[in-house]
C-alpha positions as CSV (number, residue, x, y, z in Angstrom):
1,X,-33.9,-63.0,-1.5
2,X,-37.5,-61.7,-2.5
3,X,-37.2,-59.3,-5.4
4,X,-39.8,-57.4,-7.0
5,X,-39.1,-56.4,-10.8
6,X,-41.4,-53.6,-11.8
7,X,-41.4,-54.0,-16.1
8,X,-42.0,-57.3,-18.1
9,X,-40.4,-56.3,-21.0
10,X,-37.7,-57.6,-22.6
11,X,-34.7,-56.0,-19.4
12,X,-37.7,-57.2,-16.8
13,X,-38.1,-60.3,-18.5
14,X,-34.2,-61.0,-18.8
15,X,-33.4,-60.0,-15.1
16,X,-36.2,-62.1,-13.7
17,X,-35.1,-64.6,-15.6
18,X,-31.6,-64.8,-14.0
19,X,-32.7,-64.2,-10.7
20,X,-35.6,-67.1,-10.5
21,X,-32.9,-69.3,-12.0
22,X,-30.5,-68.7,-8.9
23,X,-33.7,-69.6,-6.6
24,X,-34.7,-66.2,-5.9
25,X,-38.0,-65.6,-4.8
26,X,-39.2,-63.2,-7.9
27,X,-42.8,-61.2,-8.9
28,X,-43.0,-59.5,-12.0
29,X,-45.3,-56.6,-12.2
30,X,-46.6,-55.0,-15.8
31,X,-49.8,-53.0,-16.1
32,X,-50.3,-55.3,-19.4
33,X,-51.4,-58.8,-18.7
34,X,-49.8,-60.7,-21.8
35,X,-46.3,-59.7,-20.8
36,X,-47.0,-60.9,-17.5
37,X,-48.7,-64.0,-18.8
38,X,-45.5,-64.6,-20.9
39,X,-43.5,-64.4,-17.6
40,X,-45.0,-66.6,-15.3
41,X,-45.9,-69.0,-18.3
42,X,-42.0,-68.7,-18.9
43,X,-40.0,-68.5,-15.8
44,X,-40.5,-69.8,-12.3
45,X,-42.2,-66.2,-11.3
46,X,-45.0,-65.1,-9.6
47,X,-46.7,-62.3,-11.6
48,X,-49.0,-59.3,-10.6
49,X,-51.1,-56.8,-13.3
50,X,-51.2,-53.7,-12.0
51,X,-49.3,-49.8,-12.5
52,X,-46.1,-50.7,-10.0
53,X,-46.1,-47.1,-8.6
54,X,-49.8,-48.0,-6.9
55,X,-49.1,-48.8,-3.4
56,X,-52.2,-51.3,-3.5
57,X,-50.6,-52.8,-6.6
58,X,-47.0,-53.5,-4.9
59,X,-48.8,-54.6,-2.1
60,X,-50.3,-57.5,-3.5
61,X,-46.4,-58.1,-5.0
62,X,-45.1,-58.8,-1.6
63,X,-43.7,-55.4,-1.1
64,X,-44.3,-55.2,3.0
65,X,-40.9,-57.7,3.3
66,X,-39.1,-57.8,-0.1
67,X,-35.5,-57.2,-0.2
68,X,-35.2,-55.4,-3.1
69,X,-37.0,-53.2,-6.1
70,X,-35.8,-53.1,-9.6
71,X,-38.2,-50.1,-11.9
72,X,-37.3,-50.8,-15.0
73,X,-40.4,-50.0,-16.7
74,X,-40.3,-47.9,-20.0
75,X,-41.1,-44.4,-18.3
76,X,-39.0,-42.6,-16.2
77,X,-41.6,-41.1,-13.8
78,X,-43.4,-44.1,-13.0
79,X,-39.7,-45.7,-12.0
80,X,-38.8,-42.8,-9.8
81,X,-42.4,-43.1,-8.1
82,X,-42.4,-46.5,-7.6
83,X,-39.0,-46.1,-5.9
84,X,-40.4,-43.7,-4.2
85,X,-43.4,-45.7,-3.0
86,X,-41.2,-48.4,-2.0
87,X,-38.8,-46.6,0.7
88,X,-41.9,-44.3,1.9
89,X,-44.5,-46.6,2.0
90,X,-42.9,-50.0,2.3
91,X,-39.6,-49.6,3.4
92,X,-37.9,-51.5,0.7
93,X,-34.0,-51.7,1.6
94,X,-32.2,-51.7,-1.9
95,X,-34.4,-49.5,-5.3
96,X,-32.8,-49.9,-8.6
97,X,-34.0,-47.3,-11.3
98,X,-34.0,-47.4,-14.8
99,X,-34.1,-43.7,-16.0
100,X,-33.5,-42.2,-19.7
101,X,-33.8,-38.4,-19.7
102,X,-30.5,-36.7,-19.6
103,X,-32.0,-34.1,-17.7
104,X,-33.1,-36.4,-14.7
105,X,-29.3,-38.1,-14.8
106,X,-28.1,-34.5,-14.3
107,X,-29.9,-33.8,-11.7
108,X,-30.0,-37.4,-9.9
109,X,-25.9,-37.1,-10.3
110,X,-25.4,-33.2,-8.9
111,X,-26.0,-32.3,-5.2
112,X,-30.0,-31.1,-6.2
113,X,-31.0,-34.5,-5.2
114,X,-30.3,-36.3,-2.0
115,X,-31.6,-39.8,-0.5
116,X,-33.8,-38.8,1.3
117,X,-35.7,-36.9,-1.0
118,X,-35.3,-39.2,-4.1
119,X,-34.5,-42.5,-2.3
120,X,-33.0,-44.4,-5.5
121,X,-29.5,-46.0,-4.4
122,X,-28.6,-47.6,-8.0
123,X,-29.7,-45.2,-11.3
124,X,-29.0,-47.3,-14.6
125,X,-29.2,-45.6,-17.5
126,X,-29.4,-47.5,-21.1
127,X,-27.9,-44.7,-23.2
128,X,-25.2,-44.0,-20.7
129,X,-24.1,-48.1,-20.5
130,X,-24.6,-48.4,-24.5
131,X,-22.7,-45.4,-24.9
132,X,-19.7,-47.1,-22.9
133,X,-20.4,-50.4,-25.5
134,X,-20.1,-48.2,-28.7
135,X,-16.3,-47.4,-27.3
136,X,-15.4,-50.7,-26.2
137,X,-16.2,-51.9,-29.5
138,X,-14.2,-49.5,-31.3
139,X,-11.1,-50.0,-28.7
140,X,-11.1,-53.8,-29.9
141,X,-12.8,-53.2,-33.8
142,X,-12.1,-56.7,-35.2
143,X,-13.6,-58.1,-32.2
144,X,-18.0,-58.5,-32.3
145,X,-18.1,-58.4,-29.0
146,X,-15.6,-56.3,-25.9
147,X,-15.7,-55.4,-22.5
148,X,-13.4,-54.6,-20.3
149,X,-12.6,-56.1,-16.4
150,X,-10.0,-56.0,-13.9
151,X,-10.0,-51.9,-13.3
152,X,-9.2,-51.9,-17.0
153,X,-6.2,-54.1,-17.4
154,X,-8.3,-57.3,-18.9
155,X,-10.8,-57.5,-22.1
156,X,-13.0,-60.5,-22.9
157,X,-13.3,-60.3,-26.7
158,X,-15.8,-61.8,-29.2
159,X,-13.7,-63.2,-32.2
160,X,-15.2,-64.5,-35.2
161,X,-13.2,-67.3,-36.8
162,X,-12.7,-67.6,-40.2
163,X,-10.7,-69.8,-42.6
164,X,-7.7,-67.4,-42.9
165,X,-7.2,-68.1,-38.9
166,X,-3.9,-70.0,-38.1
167,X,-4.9,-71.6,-35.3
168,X,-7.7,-73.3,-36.5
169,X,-8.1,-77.1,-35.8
170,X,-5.7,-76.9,-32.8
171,X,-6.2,-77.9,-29.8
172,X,-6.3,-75.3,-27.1
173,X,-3.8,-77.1,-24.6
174,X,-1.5,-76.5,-27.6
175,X,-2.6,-73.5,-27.4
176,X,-0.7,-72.8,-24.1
177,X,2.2,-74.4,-25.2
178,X,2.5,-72.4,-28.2
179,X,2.1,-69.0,-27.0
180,X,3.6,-69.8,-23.4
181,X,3.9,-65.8,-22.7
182,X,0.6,-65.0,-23.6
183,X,-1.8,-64.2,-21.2
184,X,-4.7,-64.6,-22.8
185,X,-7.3,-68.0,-22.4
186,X,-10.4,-69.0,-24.5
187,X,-13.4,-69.4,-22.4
188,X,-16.5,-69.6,-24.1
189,X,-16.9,-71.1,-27.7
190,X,-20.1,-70.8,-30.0
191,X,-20.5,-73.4,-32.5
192,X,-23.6,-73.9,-34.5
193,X,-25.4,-71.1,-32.5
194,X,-24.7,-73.3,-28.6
195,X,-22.5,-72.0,-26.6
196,X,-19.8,-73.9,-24.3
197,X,-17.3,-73.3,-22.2
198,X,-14.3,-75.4,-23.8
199,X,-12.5,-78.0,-22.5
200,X,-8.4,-78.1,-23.1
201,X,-8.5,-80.8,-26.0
202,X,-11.5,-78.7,-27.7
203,X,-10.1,-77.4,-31.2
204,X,-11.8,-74.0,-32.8
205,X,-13.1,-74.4,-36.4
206,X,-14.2,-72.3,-39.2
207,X,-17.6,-70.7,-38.6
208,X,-17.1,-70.5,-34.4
209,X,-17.2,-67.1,-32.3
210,X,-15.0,-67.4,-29.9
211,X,-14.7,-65.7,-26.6
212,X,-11.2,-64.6,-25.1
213,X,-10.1,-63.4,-22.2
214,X,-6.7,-61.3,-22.5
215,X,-4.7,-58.9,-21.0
216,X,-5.0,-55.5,-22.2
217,X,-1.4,-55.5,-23.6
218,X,-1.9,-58.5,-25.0
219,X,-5.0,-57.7,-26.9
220,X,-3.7,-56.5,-30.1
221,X,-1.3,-60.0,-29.9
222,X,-4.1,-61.9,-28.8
223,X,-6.2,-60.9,-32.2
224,X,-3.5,-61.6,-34.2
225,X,-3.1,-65.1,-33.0
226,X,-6.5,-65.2,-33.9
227,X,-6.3,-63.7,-37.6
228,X,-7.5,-60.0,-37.0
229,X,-5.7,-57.0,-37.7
230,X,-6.2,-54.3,-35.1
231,X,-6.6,-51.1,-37.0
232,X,-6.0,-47.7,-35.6
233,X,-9.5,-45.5,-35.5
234,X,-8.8,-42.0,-36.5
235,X,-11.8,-40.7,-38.7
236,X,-15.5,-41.9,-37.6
237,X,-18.6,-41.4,-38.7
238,X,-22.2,-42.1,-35.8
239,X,-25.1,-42.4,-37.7
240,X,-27.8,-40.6,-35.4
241,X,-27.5,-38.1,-32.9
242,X,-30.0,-39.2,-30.3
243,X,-28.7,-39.5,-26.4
244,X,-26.7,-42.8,-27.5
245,X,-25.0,-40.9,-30.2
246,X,-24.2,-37.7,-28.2
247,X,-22.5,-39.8,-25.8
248,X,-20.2,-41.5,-27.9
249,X,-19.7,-38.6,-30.0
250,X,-19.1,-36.6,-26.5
251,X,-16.5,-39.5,-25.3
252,X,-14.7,-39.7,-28.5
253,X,-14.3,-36.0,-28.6
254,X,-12.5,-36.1,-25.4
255,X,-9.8,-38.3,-26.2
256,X,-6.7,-37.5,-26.2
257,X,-5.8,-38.7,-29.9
258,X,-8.1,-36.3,-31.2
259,X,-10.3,-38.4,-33.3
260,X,-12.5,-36.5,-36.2
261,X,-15.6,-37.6,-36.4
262,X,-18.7,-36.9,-37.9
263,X,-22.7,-37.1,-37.1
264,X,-25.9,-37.6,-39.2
265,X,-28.6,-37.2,-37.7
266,X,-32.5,-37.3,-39.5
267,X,-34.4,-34.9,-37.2
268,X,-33.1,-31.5,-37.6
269,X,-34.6,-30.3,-33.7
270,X,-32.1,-33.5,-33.0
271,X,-29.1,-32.2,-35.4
272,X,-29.2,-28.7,-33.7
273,X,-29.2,-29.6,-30.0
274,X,-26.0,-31.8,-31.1
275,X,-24.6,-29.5,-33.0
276,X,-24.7,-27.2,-30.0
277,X,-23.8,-29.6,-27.3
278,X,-20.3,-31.1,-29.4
279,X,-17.1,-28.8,-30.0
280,X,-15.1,-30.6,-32.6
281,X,-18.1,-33.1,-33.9
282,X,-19.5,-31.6,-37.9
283,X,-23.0,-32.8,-37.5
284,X,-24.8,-33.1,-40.8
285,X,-28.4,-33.0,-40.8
286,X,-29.8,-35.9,-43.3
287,X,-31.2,-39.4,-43.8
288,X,-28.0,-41.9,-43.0
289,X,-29.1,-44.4,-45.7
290,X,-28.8,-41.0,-48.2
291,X,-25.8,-42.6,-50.2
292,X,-25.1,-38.9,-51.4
293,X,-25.3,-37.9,-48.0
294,X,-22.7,-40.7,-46.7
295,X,-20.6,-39.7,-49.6
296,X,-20.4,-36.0,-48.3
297,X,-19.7,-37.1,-44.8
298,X,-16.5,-39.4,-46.7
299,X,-17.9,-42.7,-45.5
300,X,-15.5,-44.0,-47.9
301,X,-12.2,-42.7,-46.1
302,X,-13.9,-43.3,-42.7
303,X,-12.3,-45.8,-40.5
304,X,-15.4,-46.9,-39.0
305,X,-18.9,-46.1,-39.2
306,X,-21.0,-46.3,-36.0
307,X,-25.3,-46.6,-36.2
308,X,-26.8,-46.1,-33.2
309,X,-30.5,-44.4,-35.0
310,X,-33.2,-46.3,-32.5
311,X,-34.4,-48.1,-35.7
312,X,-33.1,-51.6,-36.2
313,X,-33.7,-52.0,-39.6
314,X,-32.3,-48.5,-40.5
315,X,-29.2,-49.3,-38.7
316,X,-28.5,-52.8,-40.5
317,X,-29.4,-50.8,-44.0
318,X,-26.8,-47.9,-42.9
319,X,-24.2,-50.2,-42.0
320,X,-24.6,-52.3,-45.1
321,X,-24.5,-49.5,-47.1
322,X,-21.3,-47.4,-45.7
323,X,-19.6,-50.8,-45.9
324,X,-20.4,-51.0,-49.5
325,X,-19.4,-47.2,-50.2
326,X,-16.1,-48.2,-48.7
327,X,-16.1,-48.4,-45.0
328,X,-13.7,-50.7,-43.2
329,X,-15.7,-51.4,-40.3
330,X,-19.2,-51.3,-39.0
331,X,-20.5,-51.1,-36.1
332,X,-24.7,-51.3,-35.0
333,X,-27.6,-50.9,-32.3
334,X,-29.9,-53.7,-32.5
335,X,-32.8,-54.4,-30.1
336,X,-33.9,-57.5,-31.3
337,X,-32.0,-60.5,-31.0
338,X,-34.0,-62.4,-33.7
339,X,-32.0,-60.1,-36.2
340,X,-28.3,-61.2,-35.1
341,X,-27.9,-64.1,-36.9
342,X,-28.5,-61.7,-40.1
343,X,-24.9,-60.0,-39.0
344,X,-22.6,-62.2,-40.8
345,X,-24.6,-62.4,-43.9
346,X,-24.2,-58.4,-44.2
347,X,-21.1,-57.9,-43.7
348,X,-21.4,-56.2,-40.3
349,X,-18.5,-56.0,-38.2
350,X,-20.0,-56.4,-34.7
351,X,-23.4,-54.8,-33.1
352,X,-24.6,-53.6,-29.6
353,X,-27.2,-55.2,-27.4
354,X,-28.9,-52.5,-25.6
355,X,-31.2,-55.2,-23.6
356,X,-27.1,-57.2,-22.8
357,X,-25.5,-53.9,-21.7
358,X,-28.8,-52.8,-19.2
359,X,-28.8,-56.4,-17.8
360,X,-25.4,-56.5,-17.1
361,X,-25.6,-52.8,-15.4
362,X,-28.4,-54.0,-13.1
363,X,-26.4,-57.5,-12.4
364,X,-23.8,-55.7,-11.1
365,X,-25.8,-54.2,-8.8
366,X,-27.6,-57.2,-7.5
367,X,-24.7,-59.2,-6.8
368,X,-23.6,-56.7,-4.7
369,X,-21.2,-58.2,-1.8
370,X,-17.6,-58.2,-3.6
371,X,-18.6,-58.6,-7.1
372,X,-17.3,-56.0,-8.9
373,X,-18.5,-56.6,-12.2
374,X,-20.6,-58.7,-14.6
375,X,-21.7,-59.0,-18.3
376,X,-24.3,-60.9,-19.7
377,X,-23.0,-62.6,-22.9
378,X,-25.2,-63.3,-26.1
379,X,-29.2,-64.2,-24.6
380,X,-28.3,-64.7,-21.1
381,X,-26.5,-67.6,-21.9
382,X,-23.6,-67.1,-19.9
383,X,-21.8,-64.4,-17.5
384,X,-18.5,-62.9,-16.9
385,X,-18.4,-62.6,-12.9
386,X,-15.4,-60.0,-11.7
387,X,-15.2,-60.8,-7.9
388,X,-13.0,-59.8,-5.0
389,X,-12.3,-63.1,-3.4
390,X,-12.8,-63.4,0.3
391,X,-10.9,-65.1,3.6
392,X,-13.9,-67.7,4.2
393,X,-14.4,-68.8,0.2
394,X,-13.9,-71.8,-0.4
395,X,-11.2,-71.0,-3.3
396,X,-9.0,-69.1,-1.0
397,X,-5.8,-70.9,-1.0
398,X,-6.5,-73.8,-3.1
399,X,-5.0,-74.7,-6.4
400,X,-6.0,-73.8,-9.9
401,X,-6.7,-77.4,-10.8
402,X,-7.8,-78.7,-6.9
403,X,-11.1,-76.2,-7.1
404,X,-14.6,-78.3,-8.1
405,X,-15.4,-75.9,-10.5
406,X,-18.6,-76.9,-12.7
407,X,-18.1,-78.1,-16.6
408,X,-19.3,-74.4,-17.7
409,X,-17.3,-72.6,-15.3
410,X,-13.4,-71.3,-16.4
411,X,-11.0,-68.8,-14.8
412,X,-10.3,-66.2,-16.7
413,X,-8.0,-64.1,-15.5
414,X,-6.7,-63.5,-11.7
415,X,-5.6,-60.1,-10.7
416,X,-2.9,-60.0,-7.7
417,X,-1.2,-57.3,-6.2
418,X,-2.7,-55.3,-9.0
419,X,-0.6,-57.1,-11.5
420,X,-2.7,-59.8,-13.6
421,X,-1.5,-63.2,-13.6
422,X,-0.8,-66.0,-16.2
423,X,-3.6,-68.8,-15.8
424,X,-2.2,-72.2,-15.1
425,X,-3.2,-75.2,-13.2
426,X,-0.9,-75.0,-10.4
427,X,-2.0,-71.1,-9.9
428,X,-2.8,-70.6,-6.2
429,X,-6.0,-67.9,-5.6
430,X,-5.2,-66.2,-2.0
431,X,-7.7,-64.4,0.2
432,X,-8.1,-60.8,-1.5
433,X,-7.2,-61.6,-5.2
434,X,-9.5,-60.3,-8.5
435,X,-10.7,-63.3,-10.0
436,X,-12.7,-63.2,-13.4
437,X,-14.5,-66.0,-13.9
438,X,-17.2,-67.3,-17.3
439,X,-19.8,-69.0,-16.1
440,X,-22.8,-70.7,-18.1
441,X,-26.4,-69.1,-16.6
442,X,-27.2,-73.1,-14.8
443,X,-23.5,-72.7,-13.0
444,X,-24.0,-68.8,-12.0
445,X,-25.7,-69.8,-8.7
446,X,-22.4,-72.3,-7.5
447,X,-20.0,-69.7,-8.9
448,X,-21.5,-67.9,-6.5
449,X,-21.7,-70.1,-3.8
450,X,-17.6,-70.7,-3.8
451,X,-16.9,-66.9,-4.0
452,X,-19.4,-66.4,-1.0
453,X,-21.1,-63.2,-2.5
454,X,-24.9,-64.2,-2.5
455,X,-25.3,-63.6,1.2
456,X,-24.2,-60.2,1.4
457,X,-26.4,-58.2,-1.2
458,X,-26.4,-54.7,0.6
């Protein structure tokens, strides 16, 4: 497939990335030469320095018999151009956009727009997909990491492990035979910052992050097992009111357990528009490190405290500080991935990826065909692959433990009949099951190949 990627920054870079790694025939284009320089130095890409909604400029790209455009530049207007540009001039089949402005997602979303006169088939929106990864994260809050598959009945969770685990220095075979009705299984494990998918005589230690797949009614069991409590949220506080935080505030407030929660925000233009825009939400105009300011807001009774400001270091300094005015459980935004590692030294609970959650929205779009979802876990070191699977697959009708899966590759979970399914060797997977599958990013390309999705992209 011959994809042109219209951004080098760091979604561009992370997208080409994946796709030159599965053989894809990729060209970055960036009007500034060093991030292009860093991608073609980098990544088995071609790489063109031009403004990507220039006809000339995609032109030279290979636009005249690409398959596919991704705009994920950082303005809104040169992505819708370029999409634009591409179906008018060039013909392109399949246009990804990255937009921000709430006020194009409105419109984009209503009947104003149609096709033919915007031609964008896939609209990904940052705020809206990091929105949806500030409530995952609260649904599962001793978890670092959640996201949910299988239409809802499944969550893979990020567990910490710490020394007041019980099941530390087990194997995970005994594992199985332990908790025989559980249906959870542990398929990724992070040990002095590698990941791996585990084998069944791996053991988890102190110090690991561990990721699990479970069933949804299993999940508080499943955390347990693992040495979390699972509290219940009822008072919140989100820690800026920009298009992230009106989301989740927006979400929350239409919950059915009535949550209460509470908004700082710094800029008062900012604190007003929420203010008018939420019913039940007490914004509070103010600087979120303001210790007198958290105080008012009752960080201290909160249950959890969300920072979402679109400052990294302001939203590690917020979460540190609500956690030590008494907060429970924090929650941040962070951009770069450089400042992870700092996490566990604060004290914070668990963080969103902005960069994961947009790659993951446009993955799942790209591997069209019957994938149904996928998400990008920690630097694009691994995936989650939620895929329909088909009559001529390779997997259909075989045996759990008779299917040549790669050393990085584990099954999940398996949905059938709508009911998910207990993973076990002798498991058969039949022509129109859900499978969920973890894959490391070198074995993405063959999970691929035995579902049978790569071929049919549109």
């Amino acid at each position: 497939m011959k994809v042109i990627i219209c951004g080098a920054g760091q979604v561009g870079w992370q997208i080409a990335r994946h796709l030159s790694g599965e053989r894809n025939d990729v060209t970055v284009v960036d009007s500034n030469p060093d991030l292009v320089r860093r991608a073609t130095d980098t990544l088995d890409v071609q790489g063109i320095t031009g403004f990507a909604s220039y006809p000339d400029v995609l032109d030279r790209a290979g636009a005249r018999d690409a398959d596919m455009i991704i705009a994920a530049t950082h303005s809104d207007e040169v992505n819708m151009v370029t999409c634009q540009v591409a179906h008018s001039v060039f013909s392109i089949q399949r246009k990804i956009a990255r937009l921000r402005a709430q006020s194009y997602l409105d419109a984009i979303y209503s009947d104003l727009y149609r096709r033919d006169h915007m031609p964008i088939d896939v609209v990904i929106s940052p705020e809206k997909a990091v929105a949806e990864a500030a409530l995952q994260r609260l649904a599962a809050p001793s978890a670092f990491d959640a996201e949910s598959f299988l239409d809802g009945r499944a969550h893979l969770l990020g567990i910490a492990i710490d020394e007041e685990c019980p099941v530390i220095n087990t194997p995970l075979r005994q594992l199985t035979d332990l908790f025989s009705t559980l249906r959870a299984i542990v398929v990724g494990i992070r040990r002095r910052g590698r990941l791996f998918a585990p084998s069944p005589e791996d053991q988890i230690f102190p110090g690991d992050a561990i990721y699990v797949f479970t069933d949804t009614d299993d999940m508080v069991r499943t955390l347990e097992i693992f040495g979390k409590r699972h509290a219940k949220q009822e008072r919140i506080v989100v820690i800026g009111g920009g298009n992230v935080g009106l989301g989740v505030a927006r979400a929350l407030e239409n919950r059915p357990d009535r949550l209460r929660v509470k908004m700082i925000e710094r800029d008062r233009a900012a604190a007003e528009r929420a203010a008018d825009q939420l019913d039940r939400t007490i914004v509070l105009n103010g600087d979120g490190l303001d210790a007198s300011l958290l105080e008012e807001a009752q960080i201290g009774t909160a249950d959890a405290v969300l920072v979402v400001t679109d400052d990294d270091k302001t939203n590690l300094l917020a979460s540190v500080r609500a956690k030590a005015l008494g907060c429970p459980l924090a929650i941040c935004l962070v951009n770069d991935p450089t400042l992870v590692p700092l996490m566990q030294a604060m004290d914070i609970d668990a963080y969103i990826n902005p960069r994961s959650t947009t790659v993951s929205s446009i993955l799942r779009h790209i591997r069209h065909g019957r994938v149904r979802g996928v998400y990008s876990i920690g630097d694009a070191e691994a995936e989650l692959i939620e895929a329909q699977v088909l009559g001529t697959s390779p997997i259909a009708g075989q045996r759990i433990r008779d299917i040549a899966f790669p050393e990085g590759v584990l099954v999940g979970g398996v949905l059938k009949d709508g009911r998910m399914t207990k993973i076990h060797g002798a498991l058969r997977i039949e022509e129109g099951d859900i499978v969920a599958l973890f894959a490391m990013a070198s074995d993405v390309s063959e999970v691929e190949r035995l579902l049978q999705v790569s071929i049919d992209f549109f």
